[in-house]
TORDO-684573 format. One record per residue (C-alpha): residue number from 1; chain; x, y, z. Coordinates in steps of 0.001 Angstrom, whole numbers. Layout:
! residues N
i=NUM	ch=A	c1=X	c2=Y	c3=Z
...
! end
This chain:
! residues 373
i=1	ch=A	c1=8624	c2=3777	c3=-25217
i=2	ch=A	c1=10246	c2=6240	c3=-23072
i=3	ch=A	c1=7971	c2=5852	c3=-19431
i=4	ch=A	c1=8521	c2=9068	c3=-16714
i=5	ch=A	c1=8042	c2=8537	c3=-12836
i=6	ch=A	c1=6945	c2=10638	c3=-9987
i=7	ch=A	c1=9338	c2=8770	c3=-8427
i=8	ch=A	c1=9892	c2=10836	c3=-4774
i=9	ch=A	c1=7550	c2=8569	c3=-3077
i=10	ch=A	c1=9873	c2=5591	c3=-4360
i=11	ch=A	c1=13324	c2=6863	c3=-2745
i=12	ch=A	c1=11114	c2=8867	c3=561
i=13	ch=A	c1=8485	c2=6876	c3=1807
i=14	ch=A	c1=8944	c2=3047	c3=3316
i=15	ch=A	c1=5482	c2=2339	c3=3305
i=16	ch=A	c1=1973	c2=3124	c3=1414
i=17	ch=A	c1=2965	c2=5217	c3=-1605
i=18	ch=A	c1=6609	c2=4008	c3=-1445
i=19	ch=A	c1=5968	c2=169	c3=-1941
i=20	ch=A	c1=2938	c2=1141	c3=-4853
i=21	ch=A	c1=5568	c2=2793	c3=-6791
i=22	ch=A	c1=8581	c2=1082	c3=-6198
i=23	ch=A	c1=6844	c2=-2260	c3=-6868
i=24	ch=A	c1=5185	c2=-461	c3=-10102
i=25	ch=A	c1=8786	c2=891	c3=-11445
i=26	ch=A	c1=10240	c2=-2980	c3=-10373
i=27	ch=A	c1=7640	c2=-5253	c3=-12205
i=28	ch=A	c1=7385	c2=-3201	c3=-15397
i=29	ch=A	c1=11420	c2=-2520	c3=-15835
i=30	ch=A	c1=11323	c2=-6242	c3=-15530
i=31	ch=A	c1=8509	c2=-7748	c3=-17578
i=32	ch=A	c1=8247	c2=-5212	c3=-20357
i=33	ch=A	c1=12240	c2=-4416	c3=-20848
i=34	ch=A	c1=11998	c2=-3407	c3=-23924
i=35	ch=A	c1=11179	c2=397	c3=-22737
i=36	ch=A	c1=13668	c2=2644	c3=-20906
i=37	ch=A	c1=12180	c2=4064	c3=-17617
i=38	ch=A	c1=13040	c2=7072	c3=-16000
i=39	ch=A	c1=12497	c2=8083	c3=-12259
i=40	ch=A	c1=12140	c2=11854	c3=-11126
i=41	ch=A	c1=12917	c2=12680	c3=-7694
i=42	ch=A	c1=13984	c2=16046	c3=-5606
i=43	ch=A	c1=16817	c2=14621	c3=-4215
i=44	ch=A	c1=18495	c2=11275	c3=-4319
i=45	ch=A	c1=18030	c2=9208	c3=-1019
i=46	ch=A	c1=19620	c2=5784	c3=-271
i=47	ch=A	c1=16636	c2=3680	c3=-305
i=48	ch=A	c1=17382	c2=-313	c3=-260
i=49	ch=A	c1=14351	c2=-1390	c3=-1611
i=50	ch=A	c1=15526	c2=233	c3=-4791
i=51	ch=A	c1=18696	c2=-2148	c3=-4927
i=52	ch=A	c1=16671	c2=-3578	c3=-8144
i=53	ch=A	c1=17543	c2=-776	c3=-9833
i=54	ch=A	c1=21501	c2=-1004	c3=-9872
i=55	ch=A	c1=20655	c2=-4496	c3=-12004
i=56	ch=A	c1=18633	c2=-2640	c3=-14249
i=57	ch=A	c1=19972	c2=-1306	c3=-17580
i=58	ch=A	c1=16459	c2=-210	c3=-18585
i=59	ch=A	c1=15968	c2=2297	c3=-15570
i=60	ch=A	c1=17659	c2=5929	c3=-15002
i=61	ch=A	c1=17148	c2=8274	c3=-12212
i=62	ch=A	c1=16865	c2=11688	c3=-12536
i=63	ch=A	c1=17372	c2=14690	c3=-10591
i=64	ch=A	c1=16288	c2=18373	c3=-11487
i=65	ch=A	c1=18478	c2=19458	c3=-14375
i=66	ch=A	c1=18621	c2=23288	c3=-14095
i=67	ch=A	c1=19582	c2=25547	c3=-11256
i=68	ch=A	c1=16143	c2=26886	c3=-10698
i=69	ch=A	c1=14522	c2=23014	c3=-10280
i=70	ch=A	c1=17508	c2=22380	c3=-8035
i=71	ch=A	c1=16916	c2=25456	c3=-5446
i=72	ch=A	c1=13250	c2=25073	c3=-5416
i=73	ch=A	c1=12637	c2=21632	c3=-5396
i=74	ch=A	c1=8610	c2=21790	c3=-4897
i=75	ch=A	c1=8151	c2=23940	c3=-7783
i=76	ch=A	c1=10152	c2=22147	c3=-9770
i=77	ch=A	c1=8109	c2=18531	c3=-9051
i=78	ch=A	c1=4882	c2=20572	c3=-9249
i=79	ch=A	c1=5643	c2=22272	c3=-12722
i=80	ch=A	c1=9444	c2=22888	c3=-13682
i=81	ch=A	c1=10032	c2=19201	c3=-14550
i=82	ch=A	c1=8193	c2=19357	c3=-17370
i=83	ch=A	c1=11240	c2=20894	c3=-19016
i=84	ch=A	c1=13244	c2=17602	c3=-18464
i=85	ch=A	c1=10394	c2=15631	c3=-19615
i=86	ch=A	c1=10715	c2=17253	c3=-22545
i=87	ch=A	c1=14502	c2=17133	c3=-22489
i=88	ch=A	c1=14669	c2=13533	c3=-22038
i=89	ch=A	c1=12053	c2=12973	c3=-25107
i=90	ch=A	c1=9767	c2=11605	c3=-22703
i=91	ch=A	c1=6355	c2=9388	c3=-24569
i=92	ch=A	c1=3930	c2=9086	c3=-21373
i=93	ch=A	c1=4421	c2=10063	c3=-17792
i=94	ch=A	c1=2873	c2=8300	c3=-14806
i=95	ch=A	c1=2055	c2=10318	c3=-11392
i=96	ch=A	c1=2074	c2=7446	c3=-9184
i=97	ch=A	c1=717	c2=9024	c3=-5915
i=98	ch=A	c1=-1952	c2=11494	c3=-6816
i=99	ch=A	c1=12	c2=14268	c3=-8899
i=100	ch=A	c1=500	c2=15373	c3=-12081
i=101	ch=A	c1=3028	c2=18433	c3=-13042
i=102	ch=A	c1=945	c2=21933	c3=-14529
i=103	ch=A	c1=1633	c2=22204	c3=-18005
i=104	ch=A	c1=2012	c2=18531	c3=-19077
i=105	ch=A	c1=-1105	c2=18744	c3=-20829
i=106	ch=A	c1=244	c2=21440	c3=-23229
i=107	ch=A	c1=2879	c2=19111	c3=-24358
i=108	ch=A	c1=2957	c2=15984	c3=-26504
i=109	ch=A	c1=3575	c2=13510	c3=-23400
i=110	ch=A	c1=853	c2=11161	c3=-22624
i=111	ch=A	c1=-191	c2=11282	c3=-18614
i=112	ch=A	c1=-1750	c2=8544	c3=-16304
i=113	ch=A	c1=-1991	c2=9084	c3=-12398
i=114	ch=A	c1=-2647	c2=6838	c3=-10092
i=115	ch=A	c1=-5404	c2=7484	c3=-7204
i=116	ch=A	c1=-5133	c2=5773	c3=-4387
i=117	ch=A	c1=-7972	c2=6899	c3=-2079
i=118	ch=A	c1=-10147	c2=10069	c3=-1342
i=119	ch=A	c1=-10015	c2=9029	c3=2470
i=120	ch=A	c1=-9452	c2=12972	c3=3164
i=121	ch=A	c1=-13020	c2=13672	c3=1647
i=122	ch=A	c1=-14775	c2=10786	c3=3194
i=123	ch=A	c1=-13076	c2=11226	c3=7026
i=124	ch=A	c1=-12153	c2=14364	c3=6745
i=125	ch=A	c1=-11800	c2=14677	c3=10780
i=126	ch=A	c1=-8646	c2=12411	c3=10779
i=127	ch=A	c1=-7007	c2=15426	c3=8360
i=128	ch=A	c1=-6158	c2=19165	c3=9148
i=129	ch=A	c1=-8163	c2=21638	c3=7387
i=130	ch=A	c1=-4824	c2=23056	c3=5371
i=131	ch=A	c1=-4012	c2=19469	c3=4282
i=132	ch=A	c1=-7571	c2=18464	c3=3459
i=133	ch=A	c1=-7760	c2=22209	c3=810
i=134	ch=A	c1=-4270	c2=20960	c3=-487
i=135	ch=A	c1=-4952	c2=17172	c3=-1347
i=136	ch=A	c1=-8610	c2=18224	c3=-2909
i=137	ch=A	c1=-6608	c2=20998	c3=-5127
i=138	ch=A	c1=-4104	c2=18531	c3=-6060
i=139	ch=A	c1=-6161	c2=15487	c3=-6980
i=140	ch=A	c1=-8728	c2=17041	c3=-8911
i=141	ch=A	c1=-6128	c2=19004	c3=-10689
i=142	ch=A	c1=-4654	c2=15703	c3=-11514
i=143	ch=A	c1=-7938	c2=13662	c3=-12796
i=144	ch=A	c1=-9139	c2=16591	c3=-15128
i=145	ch=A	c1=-5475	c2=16831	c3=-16525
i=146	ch=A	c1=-4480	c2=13185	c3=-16875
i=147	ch=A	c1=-5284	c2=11146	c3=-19965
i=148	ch=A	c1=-5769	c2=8399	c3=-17970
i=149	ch=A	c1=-6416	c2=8185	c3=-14003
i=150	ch=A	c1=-5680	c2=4857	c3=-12706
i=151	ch=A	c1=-7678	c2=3685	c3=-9564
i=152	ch=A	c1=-6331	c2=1127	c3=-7172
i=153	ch=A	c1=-10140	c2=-538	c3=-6776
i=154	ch=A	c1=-13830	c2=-567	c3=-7376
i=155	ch=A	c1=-14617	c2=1682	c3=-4522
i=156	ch=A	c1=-11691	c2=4002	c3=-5272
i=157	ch=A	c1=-12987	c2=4761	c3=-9161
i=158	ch=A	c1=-16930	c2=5167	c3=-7501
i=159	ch=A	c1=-14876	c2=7746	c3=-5386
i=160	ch=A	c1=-13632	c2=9784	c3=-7991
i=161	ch=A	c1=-16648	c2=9122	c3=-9895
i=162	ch=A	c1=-18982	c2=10660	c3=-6902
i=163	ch=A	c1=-16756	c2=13492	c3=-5334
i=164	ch=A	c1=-14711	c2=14629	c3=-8561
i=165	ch=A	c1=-17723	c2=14019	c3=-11590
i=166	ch=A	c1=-14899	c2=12527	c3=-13525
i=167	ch=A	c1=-16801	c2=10230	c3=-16510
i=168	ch=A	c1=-16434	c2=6852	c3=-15854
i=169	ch=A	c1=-14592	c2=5931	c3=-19341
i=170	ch=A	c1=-11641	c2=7996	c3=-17842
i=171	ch=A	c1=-11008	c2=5717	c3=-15596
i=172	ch=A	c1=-9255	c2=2334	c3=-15439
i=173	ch=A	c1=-9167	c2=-51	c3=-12162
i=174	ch=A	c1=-6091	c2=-1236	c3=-11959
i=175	ch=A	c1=-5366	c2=-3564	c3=-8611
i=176	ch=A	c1=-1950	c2=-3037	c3=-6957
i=177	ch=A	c1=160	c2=-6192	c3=-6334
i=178	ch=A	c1=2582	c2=-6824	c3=-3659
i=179	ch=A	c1=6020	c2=-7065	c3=-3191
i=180	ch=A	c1=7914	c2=-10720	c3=-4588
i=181	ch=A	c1=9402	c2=-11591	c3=-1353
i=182	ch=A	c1=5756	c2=-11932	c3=116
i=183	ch=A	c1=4945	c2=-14602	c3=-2457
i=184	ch=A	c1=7745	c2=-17486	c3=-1579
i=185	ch=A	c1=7499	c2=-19441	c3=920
i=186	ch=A	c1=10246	c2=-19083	c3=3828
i=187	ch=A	c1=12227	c2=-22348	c3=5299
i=188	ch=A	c1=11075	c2=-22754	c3=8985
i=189	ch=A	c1=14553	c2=-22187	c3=10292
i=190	ch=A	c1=14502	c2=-18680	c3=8372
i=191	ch=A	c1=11421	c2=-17745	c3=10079
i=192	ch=A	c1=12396	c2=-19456	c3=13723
i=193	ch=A	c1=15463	c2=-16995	c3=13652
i=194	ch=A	c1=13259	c2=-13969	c3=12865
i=195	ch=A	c1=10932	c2=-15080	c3=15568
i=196	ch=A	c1=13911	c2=-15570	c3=18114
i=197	ch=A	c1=15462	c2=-12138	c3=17176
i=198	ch=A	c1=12308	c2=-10077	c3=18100
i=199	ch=A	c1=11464	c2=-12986	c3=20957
i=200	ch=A	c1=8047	c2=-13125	c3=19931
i=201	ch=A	c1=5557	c2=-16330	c3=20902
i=202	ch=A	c1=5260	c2=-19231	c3=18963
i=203	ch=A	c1=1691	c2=-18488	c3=18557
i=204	ch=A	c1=272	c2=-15426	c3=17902
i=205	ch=A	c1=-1873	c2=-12581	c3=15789
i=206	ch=A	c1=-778	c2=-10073	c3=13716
i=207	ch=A	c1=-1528	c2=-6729	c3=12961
i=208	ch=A	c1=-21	c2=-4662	c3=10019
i=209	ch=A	c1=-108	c2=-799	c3=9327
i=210	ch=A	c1=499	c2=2184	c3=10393
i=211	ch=A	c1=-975	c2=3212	c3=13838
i=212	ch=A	c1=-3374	c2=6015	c3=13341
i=213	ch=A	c1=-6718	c2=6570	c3=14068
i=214	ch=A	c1=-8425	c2=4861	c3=10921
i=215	ch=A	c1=-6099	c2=1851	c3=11303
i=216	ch=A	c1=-8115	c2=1085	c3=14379
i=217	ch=A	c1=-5559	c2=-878	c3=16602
i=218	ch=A	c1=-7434	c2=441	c3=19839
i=219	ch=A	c1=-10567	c2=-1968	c3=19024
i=220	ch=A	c1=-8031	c2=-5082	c3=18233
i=221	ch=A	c1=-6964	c2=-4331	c3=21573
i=222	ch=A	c1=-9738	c2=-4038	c3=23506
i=223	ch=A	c1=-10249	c2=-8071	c3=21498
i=224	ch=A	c1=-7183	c2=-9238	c3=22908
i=225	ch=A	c1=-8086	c2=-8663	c3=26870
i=226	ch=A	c1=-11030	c2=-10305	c3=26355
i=227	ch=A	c1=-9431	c2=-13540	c3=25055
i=228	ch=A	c1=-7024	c2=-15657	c3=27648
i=229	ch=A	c1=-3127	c2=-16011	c3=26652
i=230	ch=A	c1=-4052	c2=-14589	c3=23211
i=231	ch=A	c1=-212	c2=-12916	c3=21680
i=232	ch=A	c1=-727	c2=-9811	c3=19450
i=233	ch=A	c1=2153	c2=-8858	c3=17148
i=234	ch=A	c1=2066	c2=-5382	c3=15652
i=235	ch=A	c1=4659	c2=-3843	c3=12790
i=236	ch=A	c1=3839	c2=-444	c3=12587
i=237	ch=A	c1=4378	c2=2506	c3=14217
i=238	ch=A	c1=2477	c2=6184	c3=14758
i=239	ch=A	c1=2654	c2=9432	c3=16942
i=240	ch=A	c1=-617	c2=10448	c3=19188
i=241	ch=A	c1=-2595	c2=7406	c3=18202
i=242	ch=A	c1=-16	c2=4901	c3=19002
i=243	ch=A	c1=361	c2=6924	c3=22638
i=244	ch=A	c1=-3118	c2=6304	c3=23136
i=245	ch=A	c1=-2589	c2=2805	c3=22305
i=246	ch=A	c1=454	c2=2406	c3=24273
i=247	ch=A	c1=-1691	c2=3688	c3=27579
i=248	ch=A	c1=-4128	c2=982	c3=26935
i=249	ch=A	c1=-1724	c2=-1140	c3=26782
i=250	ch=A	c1=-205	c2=-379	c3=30132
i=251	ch=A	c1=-3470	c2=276	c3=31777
i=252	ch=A	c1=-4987	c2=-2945	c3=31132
i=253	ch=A	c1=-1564	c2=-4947	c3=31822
i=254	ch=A	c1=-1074	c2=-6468	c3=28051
i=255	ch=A	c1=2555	c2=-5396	c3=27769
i=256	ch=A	c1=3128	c2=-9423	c3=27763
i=257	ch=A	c1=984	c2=-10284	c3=25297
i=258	ch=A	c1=1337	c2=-6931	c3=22878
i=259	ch=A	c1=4624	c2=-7061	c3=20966
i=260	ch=A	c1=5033	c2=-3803	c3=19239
i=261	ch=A	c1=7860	c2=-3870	c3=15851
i=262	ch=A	c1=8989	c2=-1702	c3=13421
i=263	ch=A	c1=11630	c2=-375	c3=11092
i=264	ch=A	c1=11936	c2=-3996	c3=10032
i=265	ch=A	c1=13320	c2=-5641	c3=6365
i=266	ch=A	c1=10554	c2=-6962	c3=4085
i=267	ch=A	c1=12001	c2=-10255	c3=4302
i=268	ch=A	c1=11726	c2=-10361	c3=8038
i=269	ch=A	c1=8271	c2=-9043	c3=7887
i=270	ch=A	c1=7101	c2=-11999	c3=5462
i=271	ch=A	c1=8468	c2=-14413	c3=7611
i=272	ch=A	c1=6695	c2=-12554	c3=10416
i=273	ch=A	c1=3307	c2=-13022	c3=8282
i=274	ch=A	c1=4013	c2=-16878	c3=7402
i=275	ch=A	c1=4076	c2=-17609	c3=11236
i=276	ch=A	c1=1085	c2=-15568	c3=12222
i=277	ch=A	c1=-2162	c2=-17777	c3=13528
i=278	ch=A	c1=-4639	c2=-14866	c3=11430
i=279	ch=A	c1=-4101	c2=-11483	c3=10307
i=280	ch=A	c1=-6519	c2=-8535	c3=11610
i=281	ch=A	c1=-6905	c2=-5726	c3=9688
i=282	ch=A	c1=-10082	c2=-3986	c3=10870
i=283	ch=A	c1=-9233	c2=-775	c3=9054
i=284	ch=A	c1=-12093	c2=1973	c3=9130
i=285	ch=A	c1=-11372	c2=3281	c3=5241
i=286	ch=A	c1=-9090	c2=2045	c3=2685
i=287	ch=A	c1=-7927	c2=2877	c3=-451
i=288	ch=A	c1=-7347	c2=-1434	c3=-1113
i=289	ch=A	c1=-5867	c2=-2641	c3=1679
i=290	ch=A	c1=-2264	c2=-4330	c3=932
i=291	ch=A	c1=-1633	c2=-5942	c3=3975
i=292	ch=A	c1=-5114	c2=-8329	c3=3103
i=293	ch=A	c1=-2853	c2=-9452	c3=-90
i=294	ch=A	c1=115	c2=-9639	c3=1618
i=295	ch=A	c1=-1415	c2=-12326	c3=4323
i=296	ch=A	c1=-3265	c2=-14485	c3=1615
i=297	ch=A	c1=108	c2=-15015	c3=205
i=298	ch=A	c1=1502	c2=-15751	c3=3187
i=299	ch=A	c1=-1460	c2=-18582	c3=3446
i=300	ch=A	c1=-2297	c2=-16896	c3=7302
i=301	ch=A	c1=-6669	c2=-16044	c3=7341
i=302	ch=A	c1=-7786	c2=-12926	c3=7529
i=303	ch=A	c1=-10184	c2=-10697	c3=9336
i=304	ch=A	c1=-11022	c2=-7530	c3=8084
i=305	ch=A	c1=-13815	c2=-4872	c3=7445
i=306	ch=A	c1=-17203	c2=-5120	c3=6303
i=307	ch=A	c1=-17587	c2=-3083	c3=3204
i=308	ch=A	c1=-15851	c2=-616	c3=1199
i=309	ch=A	c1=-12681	c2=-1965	c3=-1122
i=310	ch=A	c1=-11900	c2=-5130	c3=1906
i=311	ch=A	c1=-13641	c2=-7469	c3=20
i=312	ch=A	c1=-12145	c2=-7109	c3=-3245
i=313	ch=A	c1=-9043	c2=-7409	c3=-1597
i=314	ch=A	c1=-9923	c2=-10314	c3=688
i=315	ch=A	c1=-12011	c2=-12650	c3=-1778
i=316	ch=A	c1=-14932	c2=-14764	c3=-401
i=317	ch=A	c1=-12963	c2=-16863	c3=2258
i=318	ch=A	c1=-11847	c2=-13929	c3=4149
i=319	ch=A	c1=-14358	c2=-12913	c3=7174
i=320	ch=A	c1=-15391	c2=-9465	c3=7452
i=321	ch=A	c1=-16656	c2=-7752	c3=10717
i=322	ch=A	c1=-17716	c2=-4470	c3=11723
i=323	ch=A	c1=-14614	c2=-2983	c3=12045
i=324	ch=A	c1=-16272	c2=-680	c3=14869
i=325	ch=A	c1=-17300	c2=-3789	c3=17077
i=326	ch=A	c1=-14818	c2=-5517	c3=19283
i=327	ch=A	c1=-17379	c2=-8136	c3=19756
i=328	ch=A	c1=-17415	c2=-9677	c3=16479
i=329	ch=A	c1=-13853	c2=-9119	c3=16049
i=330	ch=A	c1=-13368	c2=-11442	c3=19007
i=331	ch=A	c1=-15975	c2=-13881	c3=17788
i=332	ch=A	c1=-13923	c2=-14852	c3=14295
i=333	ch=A	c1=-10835	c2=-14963	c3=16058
i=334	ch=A	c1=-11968	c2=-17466	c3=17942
i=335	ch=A	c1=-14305	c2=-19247	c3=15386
i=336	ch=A	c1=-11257	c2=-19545	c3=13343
i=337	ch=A	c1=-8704	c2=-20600	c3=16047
i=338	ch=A	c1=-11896	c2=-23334	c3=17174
i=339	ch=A	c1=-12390	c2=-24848	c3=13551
i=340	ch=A	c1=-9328	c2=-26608	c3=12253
i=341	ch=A	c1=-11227	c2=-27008	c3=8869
i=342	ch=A	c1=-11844	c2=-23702	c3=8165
i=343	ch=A	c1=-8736	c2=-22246	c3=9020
i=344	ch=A	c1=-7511	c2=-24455	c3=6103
i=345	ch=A	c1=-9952	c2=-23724	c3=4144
i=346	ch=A	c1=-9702	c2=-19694	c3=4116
i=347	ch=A	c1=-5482	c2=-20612	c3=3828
i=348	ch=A	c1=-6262	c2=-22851	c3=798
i=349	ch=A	c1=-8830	c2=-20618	c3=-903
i=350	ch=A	c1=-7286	c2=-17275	c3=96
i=351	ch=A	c1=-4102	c2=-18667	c3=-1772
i=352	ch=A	c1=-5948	c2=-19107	c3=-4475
i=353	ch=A	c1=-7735	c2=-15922	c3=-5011
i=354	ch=A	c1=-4194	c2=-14132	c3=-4330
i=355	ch=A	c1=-3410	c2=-15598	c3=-7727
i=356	ch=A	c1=-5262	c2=-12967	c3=-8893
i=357	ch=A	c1=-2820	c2=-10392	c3=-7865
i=358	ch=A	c1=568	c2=-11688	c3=-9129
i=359	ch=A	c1=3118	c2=-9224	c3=-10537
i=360	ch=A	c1=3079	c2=-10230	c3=-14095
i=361	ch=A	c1=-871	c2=-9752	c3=-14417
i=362	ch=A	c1=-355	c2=-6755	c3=-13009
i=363	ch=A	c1=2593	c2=-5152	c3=-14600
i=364	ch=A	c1=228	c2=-6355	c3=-17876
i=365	ch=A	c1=-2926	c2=-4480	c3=-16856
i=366	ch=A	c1=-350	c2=-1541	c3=-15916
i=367	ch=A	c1=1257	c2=-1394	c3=-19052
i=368	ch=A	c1=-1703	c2=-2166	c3=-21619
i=369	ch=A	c1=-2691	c2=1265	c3=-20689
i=370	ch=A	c1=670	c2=2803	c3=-21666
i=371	ch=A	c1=244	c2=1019	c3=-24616
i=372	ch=A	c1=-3691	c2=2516	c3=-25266
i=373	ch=A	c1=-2448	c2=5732	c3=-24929
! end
């Protein structure tokens, strides 16, 4: 088969989006070689988590072809490319961050797109009104058109299901894995160097996202004073909500203990995440939550939110809290850091469950729908 990409969010975006679709594009290139992929983008941008790409024979970038799709580079992703689809004798093409092109469903070329989350239609106070019109315009568009809509969990396809009245058969859940380097386990001199070259604490908790609003650093925070000598490292960064944090920060006198990184390598980050004492991710809304996966491979506990998609991304030996409630956020950090046994236990049995998740089951789940269509 010939496979297209909405690849932008591959060579633009470091985070979110970018690792769902470079990680996508990586696993299937590599377990199902046999196809030859091809990945659409505006512009080419030097991305270095797409260095798998100059080993792969199987893979070909491609830029907009005519004169038109190279002066107006929006129009061309939004409808234009479906000329080089075409061109390039293209079987099925895969939006992989909400999008599909008008027109593709006059052609011959299969479509699946990928939805993530409908977070701007449940919280729609964290989004501008423009943005909110635009993403509801978009997606819909994309689940009416698409043969196939692929939803990233349980609570995801109810989304689409609810808010879109998209029929259930339409749509296939399809669980995102995480990136390789997340999944081996790091010497302890590899990860004392990493420690040593951002001088954090031998002990300490982590925190991984972006800082906005629904990420809901502030209430981790407000955990932290409460609990003597406690270390809190953060990778992530933000604009307004992370200056809100920031004067919390200096207002309560954590700048010791609050050790704020970012524009780090993934292999520094998973070293990062195989030191950590527990990982807190008390996120209001998620689509899945990859930073849940990314810990259980990294054998560190988690605590995250009470319902929504957390669980399915935590298991059973994660502990959930309300996310909204400092107090029990405190109260499982320190159950956890007070009970030898069960820390092991939720490493041992988060492990496990991460199994669940690895890149071959899910470049198979990923691809058996290629194949369906």
């Amino acid at each position: 088969m010939r496979i297209g990409f909405d690849a932008k969010r591959a060579f633009y975006n470091q985070t979110g989006l970018g690792n769902y679709s470079r990680d996508s594009i990586r696993i299937l290139s590599h377990f199902f070689q046999d196809n030859d992929y091809f990945l659409y983008t505006p512009k080419l941008i030097q991305n270095n988590r797409l260095s798998f790409l100059d080993e792969r024979e199987n893979c070909h970038t491609r830029v907009p072809f005519s004169l038109v799709g190279n002066l107006f580079k929006k129009y061309w992703r939004s409808k234009n490319i479906v000329k080089d689809l075409i061109q390039d004798e293209i079987d099925i093409y895969h939006g992989l961050s909400h999008e599909l092109p008008l027109g593709i469903e006059k052609t011959k070329i299969k479509s699946v797109v990928s939805i993530h989350d409908l977070i701007f239609i449940r919280y729609p106070h964290l989004f501008n009104t423009i943005d909110r019109k635009i993403y509801h315009k978009k997606f819909l568009s994309a689940c009416k058109r698409a043969d196939k809509i692929i939803a990233i969990s349980k609570q995801t396809k109810s989304d689409i299901i609810e808010f879109f009245n998209i029929p259930e058969n339409k749509i296939k859940v399809v669980y995102q894995g995480c990136n390789a380097i997340f999944q081996k386990s790091i010497p302890n001199d590899q990860k004392q160097k990493v420690i040593s070259k951002y001088n954090l604490p031998r002990n300490f908790l982590l925190h991984v996202s972006s800082i906005t609003e629904r990420k809901n650093l502030l209430n981790i925070l407000k955990s932290i004073q409460k609990i003597n000598n406690q270390h809190l490292v953060i990778i992530g960064d933000g604009k307004s909500y992370k200056n809100k944090c920031l004067e919390y920060i200096r207002k309560h006198k954590l700048s010791d203990r609050v050790h704020l990184i970012h524009n780090i390598n993934l292999k520094e980050m998973a070293a990062i995440y195989q030191s950590a004492d527990i990982m807190l991710y008390p996120s209001l809304f998620e689509g899945f939550g990859l930073p849940i996966l990314e810990a259980l491979f990294s054998k560190t506990p988690v605590i995250t939110s009470k319902g929504g998609c957390f669980s399915e991304a935590g298991g059973k030996h994660s502990i959930y809290i309300n996310p909204l409630s400092n107090k029990e956020l405190t109260q499982a950090i320190i159950k956890i850091q007070s009970d030898k046994n069960l820390s092991v236990k939720m490493i041992e049995e988060g492990y496990q469950y991460a199994q669940n998740f690895t890149e071959d089951k899910v470049a198979k789940n990923l691809f058996n729908i290629y194949k369906n269509l």
